[in-house]
Each structure stands twice: as C-alpha cells, then as structure tokens.
mmCIF file of the N, C-alpha and C atoms, coordinates in Angstrom:
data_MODEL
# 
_entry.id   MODEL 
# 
loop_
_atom_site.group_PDB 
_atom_site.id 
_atom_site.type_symbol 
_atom_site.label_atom_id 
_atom_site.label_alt_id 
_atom_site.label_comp_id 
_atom_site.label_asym_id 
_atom_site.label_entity_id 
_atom_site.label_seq_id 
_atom_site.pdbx_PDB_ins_code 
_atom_site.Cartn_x 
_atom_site.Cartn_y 
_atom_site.Cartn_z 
_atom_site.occupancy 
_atom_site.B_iso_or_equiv 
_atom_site.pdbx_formal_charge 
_atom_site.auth_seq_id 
_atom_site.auth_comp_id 
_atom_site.auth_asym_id 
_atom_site.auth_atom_id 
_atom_site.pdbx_PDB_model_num 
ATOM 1   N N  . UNK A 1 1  ? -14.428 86.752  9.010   1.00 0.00 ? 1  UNK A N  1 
ATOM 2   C CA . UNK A 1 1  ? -14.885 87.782  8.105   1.00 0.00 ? 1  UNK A CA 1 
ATOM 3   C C  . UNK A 1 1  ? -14.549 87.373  6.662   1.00 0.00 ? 1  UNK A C  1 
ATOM 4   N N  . UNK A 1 2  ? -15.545 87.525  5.515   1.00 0.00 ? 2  UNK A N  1 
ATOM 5   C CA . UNK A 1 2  ? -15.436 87.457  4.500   1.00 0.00 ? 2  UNK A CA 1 
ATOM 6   C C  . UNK A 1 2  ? -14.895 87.916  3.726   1.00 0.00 ? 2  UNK A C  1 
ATOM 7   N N  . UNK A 1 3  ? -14.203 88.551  2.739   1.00 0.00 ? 3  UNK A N  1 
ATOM 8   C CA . UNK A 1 3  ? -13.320 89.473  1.894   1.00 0.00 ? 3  UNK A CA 1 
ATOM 9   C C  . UNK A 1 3  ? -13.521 89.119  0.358   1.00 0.00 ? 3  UNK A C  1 
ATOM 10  N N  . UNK A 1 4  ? -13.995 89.282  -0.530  1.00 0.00 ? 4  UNK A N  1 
ATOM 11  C CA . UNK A 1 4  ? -14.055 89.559  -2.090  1.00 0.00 ? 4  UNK A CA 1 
ATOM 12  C C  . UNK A 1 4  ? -12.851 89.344  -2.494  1.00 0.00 ? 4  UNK A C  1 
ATOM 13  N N  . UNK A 1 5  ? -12.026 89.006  -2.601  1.00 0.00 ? 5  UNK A N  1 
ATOM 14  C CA . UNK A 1 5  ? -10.624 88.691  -3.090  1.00 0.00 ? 5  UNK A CA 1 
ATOM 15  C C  . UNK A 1 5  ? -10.708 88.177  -4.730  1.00 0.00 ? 5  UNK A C  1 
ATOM 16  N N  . UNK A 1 6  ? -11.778 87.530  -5.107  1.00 0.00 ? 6  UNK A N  1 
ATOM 17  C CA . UNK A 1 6  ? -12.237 87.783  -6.893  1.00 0.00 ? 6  UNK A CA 1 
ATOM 18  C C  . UNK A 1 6  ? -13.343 88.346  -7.477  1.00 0.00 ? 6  UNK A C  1 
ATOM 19  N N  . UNK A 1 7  ? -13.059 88.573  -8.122  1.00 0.00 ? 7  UNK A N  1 
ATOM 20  C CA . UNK A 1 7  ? -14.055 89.667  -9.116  1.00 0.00 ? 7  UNK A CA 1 
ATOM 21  C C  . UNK A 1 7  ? -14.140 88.811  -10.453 1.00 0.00 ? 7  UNK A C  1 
ATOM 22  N N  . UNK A 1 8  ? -15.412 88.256  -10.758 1.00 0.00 ? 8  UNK A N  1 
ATOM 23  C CA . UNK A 1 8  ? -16.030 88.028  -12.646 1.00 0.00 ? 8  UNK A CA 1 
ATOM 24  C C  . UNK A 1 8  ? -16.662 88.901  -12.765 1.00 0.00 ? 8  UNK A C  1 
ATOM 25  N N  . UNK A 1 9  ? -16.304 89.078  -14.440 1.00 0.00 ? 9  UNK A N  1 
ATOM 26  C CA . UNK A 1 9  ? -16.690 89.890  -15.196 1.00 0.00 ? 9  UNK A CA 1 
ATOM 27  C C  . UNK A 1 9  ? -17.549 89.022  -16.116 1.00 0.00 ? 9  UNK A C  1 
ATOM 28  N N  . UNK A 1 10 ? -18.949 89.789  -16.023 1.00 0.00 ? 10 UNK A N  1 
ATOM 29  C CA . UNK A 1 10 ? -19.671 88.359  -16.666 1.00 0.00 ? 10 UNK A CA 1 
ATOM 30  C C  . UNK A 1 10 ? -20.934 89.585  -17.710 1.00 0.00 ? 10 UNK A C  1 
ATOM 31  N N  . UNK A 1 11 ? -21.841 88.160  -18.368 1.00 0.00 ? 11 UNK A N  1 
ATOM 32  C CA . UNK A 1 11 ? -22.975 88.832  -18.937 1.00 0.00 ? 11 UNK A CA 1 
ATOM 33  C C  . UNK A 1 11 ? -24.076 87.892  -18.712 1.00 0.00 ? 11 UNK A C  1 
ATOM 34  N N  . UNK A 1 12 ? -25.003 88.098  -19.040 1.00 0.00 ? 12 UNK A N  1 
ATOM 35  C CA . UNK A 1 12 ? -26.701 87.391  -18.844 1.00 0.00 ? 12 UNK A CA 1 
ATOM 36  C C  . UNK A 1 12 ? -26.524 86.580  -20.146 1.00 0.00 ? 12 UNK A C  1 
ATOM 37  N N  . UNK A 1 13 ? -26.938 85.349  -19.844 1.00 0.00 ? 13 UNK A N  1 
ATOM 38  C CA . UNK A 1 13 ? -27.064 84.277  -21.210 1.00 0.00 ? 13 UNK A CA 1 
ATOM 39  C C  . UNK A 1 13 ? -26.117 84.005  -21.805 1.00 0.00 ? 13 UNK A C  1 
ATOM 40  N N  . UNK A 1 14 ? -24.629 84.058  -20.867 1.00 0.00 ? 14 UNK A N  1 
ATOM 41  C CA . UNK A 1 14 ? -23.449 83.497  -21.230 1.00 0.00 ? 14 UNK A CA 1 
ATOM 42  C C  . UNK A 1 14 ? -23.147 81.662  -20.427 1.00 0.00 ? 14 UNK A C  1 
ATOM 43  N N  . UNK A 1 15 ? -23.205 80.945  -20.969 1.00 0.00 ? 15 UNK A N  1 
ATOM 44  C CA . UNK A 1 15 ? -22.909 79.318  -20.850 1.00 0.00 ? 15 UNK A CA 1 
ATOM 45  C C  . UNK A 1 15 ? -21.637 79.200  -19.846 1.00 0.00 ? 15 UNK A C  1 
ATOM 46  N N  . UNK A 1 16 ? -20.754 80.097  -20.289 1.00 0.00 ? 16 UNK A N  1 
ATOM 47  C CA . UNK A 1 16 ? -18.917 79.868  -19.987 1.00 0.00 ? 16 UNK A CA 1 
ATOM 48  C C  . UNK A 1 16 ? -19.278 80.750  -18.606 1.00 0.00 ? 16 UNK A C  1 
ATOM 49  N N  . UNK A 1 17 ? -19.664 81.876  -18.242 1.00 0.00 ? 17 UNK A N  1 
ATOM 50  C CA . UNK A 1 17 ? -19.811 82.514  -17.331 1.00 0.00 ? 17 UNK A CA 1 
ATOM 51  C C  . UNK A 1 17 ? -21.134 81.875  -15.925 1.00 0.00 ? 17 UNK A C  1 
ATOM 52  N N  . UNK A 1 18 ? -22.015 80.734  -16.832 1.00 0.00 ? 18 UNK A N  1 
ATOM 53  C CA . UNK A 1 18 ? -22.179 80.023  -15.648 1.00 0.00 ? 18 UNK A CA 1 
ATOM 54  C C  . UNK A 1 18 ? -21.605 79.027  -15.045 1.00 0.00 ? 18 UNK A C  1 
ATOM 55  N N  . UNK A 1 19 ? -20.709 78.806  -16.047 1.00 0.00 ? 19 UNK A N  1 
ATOM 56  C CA . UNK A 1 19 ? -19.481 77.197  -15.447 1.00 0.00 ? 19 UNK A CA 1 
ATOM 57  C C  . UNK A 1 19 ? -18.690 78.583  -15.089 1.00 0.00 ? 19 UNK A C  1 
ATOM 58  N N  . UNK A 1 20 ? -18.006 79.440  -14.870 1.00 0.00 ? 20 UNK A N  1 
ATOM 59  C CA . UNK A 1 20 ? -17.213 79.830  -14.721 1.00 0.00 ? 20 UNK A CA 1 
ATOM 60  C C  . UNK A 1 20 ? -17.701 80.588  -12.587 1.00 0.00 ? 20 UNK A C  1 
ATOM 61  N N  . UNK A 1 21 ? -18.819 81.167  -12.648 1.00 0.00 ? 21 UNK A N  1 
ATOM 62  C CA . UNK A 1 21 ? -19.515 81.234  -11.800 1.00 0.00 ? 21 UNK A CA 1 
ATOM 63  C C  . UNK A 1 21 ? -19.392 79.879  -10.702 1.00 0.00 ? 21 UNK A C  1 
ATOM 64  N N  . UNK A 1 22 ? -20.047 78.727  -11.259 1.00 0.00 ? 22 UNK A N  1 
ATOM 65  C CA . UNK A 1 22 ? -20.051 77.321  -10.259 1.00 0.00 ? 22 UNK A CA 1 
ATOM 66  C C  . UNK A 1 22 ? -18.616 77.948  -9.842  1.00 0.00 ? 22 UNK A C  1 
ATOM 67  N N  . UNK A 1 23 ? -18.135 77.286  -10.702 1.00 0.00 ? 23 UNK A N  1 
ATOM 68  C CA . UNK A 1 23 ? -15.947 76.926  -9.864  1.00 0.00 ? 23 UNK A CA 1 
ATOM 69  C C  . UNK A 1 23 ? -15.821 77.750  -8.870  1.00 0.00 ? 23 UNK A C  1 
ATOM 70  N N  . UNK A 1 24 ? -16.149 79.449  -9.049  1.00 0.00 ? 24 UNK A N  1 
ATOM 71  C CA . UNK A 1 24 ? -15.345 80.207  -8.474  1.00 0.00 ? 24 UNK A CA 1 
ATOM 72  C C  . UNK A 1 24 ? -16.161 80.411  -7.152  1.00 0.00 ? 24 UNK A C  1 
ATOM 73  N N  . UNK A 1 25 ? -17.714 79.789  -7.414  1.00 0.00 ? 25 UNK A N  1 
ATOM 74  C CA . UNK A 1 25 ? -18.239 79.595  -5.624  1.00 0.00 ? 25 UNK A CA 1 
ATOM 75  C C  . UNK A 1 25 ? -18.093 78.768  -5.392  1.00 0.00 ? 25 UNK A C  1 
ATOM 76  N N  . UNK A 1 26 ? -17.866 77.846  -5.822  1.00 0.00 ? 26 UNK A N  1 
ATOM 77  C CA . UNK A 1 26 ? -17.244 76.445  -4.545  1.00 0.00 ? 26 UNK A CA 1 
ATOM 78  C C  . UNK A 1 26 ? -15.994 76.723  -4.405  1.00 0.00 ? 26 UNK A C  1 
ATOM 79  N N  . UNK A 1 27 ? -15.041 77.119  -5.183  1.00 0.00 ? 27 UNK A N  1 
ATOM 80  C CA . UNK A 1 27 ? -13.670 77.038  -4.600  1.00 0.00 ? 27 UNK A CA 1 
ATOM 81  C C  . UNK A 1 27 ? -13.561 78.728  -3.037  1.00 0.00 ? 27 UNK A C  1 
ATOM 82  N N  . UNK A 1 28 ? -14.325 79.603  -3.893  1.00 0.00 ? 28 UNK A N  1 
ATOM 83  C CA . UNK A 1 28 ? -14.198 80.615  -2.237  1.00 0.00 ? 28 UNK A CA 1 
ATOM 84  C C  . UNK A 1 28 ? -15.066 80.187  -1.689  1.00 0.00 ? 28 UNK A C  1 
ATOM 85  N N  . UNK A 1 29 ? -16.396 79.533  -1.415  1.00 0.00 ? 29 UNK A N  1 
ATOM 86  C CA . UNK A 1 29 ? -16.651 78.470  -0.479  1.00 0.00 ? 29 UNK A CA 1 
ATOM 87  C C  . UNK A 1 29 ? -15.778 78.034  0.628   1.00 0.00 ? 29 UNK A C  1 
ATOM 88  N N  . UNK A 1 30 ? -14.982 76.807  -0.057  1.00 0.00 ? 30 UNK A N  1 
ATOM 89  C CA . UNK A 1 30 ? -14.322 75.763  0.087   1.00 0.00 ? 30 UNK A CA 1 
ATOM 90  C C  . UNK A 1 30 ? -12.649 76.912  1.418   1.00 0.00 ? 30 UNK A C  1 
ATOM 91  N N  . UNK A 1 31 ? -12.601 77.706  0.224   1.00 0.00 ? 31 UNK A N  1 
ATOM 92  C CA . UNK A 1 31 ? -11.242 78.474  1.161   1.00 0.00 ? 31 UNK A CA 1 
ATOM 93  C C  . UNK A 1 31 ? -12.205 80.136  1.941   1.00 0.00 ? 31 UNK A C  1 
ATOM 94  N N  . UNK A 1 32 ? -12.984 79.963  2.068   1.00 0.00 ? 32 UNK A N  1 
ATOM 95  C CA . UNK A 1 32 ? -13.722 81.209  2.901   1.00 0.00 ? 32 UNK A CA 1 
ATOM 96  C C  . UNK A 1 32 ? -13.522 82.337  2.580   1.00 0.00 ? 32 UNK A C  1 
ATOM 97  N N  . UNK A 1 33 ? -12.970 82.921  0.921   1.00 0.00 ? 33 UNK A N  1 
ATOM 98  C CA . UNK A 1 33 ? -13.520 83.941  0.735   1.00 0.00 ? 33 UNK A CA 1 
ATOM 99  C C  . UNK A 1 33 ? -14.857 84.022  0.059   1.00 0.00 ? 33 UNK A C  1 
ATOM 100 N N  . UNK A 1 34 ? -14.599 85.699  -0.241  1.00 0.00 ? 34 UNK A N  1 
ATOM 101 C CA . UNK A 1 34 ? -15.808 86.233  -0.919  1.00 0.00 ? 34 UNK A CA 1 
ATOM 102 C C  . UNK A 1 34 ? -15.966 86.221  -2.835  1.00 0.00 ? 34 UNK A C  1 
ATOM 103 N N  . UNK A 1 35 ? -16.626 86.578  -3.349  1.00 0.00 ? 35 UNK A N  1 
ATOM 104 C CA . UNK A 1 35 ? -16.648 86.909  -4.689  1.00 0.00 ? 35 UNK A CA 1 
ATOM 105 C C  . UNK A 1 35 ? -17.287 87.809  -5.239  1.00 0.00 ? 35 UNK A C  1 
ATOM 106 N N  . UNK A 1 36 ? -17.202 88.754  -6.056  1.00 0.00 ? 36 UNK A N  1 
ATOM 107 C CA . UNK A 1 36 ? -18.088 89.843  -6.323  1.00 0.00 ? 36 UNK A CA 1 
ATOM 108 C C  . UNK A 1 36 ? -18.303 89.384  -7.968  1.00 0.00 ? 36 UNK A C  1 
ATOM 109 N N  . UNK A 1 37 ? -19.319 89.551  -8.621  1.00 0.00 ? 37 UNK A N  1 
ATOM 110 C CA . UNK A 1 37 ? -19.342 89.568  -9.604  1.00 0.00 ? 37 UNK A CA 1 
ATOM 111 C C  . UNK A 1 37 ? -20.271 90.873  -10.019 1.00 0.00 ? 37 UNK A C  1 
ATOM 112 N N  . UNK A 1 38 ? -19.586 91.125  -11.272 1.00 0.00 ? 38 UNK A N  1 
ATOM 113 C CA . UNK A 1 38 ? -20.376 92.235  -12.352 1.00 0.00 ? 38 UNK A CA 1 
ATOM 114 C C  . UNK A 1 38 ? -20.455 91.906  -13.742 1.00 0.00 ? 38 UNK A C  1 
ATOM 115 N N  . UNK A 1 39 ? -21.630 92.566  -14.538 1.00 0.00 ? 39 UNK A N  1 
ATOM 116 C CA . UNK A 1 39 ? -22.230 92.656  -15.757 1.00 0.00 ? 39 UNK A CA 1 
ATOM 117 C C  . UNK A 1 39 ? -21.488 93.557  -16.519 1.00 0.00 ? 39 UNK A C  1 
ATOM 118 N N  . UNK A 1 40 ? -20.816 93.364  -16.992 1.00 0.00 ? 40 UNK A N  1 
ATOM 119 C CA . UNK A 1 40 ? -20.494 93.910  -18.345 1.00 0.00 ? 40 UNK A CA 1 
ATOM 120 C C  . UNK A 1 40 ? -21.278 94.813  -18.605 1.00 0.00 ? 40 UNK A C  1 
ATOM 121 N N  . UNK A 1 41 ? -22.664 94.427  -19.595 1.00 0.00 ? 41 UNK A N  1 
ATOM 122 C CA . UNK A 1 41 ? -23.510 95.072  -20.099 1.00 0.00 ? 41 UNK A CA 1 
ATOM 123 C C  . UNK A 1 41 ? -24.177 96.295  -19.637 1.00 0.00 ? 41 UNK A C  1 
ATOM 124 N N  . UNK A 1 42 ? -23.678 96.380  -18.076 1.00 0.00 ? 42 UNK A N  1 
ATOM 125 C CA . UNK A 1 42 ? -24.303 97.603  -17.422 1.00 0.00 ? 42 UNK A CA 1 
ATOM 126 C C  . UNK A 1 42 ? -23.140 98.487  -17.389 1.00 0.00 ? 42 UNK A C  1 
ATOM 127 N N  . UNK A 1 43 ? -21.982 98.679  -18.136 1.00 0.00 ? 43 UNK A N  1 
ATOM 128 C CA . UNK A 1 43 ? -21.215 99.698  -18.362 1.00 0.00 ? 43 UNK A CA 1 
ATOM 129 C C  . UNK A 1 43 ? -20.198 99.636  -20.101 1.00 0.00 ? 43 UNK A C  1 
ATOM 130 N N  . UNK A 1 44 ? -20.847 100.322 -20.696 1.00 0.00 ? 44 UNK A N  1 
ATOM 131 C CA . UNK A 1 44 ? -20.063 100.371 -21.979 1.00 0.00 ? 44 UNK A CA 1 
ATOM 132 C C  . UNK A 1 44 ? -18.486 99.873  -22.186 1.00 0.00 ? 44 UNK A C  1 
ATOM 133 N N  . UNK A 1 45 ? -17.929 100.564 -20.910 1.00 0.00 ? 45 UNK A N  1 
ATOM 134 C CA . UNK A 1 45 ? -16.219 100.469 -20.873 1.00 0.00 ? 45 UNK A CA 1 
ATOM 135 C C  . UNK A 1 45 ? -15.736 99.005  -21.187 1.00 0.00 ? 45 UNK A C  1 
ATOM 136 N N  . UNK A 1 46 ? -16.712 98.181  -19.596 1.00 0.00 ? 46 UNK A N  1 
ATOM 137 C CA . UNK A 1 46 ? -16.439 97.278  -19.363 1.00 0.00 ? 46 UNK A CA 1 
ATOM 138 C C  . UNK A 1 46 ? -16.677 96.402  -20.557 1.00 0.00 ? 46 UNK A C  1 
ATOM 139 N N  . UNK A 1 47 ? -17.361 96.584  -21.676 1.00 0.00 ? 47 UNK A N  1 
ATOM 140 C CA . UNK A 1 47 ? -18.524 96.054  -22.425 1.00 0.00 ? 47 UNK A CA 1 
ATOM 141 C C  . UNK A 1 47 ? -17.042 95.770  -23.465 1.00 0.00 ? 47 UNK A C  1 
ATOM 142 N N  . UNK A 1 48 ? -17.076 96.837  -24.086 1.00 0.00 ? 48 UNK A N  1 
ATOM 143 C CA . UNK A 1 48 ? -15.536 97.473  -24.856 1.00 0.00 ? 48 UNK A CA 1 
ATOM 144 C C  . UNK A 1 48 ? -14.479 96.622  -24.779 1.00 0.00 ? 48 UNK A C  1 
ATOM 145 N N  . UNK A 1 49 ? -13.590 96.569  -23.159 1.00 0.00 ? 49 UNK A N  1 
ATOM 146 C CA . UNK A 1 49 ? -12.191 96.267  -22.738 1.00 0.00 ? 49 UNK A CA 1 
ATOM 147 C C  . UNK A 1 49 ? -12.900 94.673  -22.889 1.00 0.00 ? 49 UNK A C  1 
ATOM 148 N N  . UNK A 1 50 ? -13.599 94.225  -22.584 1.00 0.00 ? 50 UNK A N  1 
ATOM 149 C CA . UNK A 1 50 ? -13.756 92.529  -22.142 1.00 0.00 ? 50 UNK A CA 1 
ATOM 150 C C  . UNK A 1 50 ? -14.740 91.832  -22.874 1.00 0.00 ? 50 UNK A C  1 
ATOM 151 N N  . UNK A 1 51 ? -15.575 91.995  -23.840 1.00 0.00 ? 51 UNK A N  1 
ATOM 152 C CA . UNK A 1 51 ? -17.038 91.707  -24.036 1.00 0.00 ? 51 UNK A CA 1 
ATOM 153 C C  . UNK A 1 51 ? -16.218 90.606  -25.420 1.00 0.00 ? 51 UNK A C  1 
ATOM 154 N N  . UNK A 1 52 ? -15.396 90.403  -25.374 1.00 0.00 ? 52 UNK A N  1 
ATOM 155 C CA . UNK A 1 52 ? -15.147 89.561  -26.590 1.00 0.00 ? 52 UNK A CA 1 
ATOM 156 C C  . UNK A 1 52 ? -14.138 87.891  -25.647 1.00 0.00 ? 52 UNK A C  1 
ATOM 157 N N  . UNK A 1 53 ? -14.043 88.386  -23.811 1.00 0.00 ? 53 UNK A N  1 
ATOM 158 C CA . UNK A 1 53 ? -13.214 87.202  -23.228 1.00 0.00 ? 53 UNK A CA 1 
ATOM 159 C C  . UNK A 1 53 ? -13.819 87.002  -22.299 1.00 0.00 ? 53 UNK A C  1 
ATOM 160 N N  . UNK A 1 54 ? -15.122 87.195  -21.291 1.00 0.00 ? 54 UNK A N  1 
ATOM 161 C CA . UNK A 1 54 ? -16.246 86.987  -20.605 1.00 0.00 ? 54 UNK A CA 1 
ATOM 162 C C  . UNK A 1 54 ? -16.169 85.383  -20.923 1.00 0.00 ? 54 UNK A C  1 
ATOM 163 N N  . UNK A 1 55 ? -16.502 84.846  -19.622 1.00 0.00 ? 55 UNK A N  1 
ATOM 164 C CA . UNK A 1 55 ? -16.310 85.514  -18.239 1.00 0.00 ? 55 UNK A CA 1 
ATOM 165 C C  . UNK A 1 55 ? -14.262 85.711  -18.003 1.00 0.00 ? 55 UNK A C  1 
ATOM 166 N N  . UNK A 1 56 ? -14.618 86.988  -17.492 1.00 0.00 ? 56 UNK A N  1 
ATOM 167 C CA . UNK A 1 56 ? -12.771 86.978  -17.014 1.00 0.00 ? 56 UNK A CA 1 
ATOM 168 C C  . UNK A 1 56 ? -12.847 87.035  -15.574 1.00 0.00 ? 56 UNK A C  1 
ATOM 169 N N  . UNK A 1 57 ? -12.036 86.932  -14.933 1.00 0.00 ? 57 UNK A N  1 
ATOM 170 C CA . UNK A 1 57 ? -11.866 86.462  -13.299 1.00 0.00 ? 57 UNK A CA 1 
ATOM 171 C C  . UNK A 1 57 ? -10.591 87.437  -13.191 1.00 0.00 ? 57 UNK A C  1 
ATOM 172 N N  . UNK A 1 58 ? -10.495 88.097  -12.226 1.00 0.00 ? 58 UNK A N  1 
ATOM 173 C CA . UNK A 1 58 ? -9.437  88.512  -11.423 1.00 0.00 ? 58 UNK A CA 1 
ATOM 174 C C  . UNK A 1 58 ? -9.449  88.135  -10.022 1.00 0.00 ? 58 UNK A C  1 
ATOM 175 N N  . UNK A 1 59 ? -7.950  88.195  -9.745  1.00 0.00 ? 59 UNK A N  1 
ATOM 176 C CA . UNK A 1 59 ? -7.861  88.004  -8.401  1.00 0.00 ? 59 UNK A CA 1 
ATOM 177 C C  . UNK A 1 59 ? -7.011  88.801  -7.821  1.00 0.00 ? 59 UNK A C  1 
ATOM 178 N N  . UNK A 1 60 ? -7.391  89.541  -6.628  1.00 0.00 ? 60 UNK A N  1 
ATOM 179 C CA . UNK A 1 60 ? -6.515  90.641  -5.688  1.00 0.00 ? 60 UNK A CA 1 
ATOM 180 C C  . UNK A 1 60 ? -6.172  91.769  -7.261  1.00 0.00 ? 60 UNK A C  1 
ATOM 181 N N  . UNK A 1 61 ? -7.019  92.036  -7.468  1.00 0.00 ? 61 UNK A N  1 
ATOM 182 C CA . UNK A 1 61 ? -7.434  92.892  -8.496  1.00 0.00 ? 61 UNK A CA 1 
ATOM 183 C C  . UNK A 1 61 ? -6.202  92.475  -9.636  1.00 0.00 ? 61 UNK A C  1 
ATOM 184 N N  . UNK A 1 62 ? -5.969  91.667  -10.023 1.00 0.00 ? 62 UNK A N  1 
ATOM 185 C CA . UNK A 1 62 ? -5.117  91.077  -11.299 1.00 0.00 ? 62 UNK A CA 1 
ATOM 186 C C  . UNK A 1 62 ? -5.813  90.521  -12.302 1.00 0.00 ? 62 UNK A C  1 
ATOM 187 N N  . UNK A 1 63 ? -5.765  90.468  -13.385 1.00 0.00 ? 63 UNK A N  1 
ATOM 188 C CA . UNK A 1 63 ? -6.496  89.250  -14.460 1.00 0.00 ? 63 UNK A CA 1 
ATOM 189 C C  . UNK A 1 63 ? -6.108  87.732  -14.060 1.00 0.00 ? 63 UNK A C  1 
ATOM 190 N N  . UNK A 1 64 ? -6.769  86.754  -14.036 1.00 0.00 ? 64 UNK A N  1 
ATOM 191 C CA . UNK A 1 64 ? -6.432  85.435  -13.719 1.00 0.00 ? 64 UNK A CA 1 
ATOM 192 C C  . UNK A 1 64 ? -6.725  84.871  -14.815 1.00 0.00 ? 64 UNK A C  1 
ATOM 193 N N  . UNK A 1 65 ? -8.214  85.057  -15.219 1.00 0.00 ? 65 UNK A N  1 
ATOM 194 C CA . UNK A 1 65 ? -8.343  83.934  -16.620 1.00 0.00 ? 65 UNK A CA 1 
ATOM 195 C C  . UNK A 1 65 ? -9.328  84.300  -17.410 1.00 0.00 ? 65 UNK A C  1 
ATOM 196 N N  . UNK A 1 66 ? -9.470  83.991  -18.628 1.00 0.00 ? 66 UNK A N  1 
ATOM 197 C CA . UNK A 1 66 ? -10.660 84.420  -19.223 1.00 0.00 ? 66 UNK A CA 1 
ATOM 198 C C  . UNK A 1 66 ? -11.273 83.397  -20.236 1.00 0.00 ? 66 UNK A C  1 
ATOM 199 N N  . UNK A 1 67 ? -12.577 83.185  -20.287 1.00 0.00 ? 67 UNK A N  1 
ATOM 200 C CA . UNK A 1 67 ? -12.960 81.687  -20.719 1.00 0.00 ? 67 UNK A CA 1 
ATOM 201 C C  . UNK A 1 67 ? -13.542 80.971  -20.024 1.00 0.00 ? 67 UNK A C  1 
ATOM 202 N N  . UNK A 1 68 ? -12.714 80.486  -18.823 1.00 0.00 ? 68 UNK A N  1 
ATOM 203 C CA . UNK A 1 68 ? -12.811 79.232  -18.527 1.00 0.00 ? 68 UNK A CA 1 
ATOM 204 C C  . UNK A 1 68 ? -11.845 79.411  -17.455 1.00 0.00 ? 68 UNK A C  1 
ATOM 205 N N  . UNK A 1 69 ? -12.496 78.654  -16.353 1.00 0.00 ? 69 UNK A N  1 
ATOM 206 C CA . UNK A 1 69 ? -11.706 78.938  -14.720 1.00 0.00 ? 69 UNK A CA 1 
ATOM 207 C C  . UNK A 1 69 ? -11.444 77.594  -14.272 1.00 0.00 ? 69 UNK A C  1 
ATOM 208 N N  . UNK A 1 70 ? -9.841  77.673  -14.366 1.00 0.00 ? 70 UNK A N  1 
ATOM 209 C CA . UNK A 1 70 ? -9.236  76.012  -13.703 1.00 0.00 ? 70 UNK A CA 1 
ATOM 210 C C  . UNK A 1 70 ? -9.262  76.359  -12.536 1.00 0.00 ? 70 UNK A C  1 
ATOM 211 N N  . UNK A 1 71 ? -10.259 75.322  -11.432 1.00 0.00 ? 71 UNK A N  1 
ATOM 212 C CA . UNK A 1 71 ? -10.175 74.827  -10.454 1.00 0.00 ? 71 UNK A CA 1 
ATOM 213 C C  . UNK A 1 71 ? -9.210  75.028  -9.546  1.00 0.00 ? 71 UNK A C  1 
ATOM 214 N N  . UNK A 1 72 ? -8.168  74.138  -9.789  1.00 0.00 ? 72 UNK A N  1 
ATOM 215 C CA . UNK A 1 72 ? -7.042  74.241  -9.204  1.00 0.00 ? 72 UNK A CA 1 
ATOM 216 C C  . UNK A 1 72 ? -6.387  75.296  -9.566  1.00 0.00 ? 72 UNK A C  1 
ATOM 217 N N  . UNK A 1 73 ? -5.967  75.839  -10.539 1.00 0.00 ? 73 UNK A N  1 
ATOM 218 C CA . UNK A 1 73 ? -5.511  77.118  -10.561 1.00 0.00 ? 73 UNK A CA 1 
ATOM 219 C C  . UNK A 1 73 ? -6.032  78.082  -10.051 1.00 0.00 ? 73 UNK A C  1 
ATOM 220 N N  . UNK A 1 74 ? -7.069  78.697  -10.047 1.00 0.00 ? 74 UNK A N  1 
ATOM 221 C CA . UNK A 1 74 ? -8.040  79.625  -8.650  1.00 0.00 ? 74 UNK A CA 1 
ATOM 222 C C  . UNK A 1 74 ? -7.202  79.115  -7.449  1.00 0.00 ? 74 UNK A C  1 
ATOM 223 N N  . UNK A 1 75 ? -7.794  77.670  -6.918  1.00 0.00 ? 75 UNK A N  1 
ATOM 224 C CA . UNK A 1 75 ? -7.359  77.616  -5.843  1.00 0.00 ? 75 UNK A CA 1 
ATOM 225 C C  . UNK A 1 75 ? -5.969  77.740  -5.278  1.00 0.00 ? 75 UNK A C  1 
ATOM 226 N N  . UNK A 1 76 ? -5.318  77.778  -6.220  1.00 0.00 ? 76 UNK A N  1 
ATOM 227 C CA . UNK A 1 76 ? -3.323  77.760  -6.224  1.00 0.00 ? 76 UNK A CA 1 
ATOM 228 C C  . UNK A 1 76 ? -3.350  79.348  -5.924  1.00 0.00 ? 76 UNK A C  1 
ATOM 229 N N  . UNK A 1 77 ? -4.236  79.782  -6.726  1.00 0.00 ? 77 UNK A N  1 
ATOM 230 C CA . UNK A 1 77 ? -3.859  81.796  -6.774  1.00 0.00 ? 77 UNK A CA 1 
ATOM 231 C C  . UNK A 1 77 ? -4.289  82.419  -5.503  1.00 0.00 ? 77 UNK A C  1 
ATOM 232 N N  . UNK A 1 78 ? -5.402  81.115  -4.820  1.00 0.00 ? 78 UNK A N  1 
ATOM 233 C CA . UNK A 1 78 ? -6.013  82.171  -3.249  1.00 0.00 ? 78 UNK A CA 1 
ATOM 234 C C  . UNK A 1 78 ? -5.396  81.331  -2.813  1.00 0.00 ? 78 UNK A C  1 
ATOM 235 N N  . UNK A 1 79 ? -4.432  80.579  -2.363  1.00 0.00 ? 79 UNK A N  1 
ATOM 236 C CA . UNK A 1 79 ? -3.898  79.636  -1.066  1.00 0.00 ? 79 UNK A CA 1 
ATOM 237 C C  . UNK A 1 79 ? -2.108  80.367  -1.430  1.00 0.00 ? 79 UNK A C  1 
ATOM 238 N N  . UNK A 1 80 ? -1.844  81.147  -2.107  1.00 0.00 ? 80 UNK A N  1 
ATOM 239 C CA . UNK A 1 80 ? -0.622  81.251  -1.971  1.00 0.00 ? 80 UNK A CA 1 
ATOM 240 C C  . UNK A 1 80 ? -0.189  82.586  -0.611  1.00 0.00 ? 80 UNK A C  1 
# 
C-alpha cells in the first residue's frame, strides 16, 4: 500500500518546482511511497504563507525544504 508521506507546495510555470517535482518522484518511487502535491494559487492562504519559497516540500507533515530538494536528503528523511 501506498501512503503520501510528502506533500509540495507548488505553482504552474515554476522551473524550481519542476526539478523539485522530478527528485521527489523518483526518490518515493525508488522507496514506495506516495506524494501529494498542491497549487498554491488555488488558495490565497497558501499563496500568502509560501508564494515567495515554492516549491516547499514537507515530510510527515513537517517543512523539509524550500527551493530546491536534495536527493539524498529526502531520501535520509523517508528511510529514517
């Protein structure tokens, strides 16, 4: 069974949020979870709290990174 264990926070016609996207499906690929991602732009709040560090990544509902998603660090944060 699959499980969502990260969440990006992303927008449409962001560069960093499609490299940030690749990493985080091959690495839950690679270790068999899931990933959920959401748009910003479809909620003001979200737009507000994050729209200036997109793409941000959480994991097991924590902040992990924002920018830019190390590889190995993802994978260090779901294998622990």
């Amino acid at each position: 069974m699959t499980t969502s264990r990260v969440l990006l926070y992303s927008k449409p016609g962001c560069h960093l949020c499609d490299d940030a996207r690749t990493v985080i499906a091959q690495v839950c690929a690679d270790l068999g979870t899931g990933f959920e991602e959401v748009d910003i732009t479809t909620d003001p709040a979200l737009m507000h709290a994050y729209g200036e560090q997109i793409p941000v990544t959480f994991v097991d509902g924590a902040q992990h990174d924002f920018w830019r998603v190390d590889e190995q660090r993802l994978r260090t944060a779901l294998t622990r």
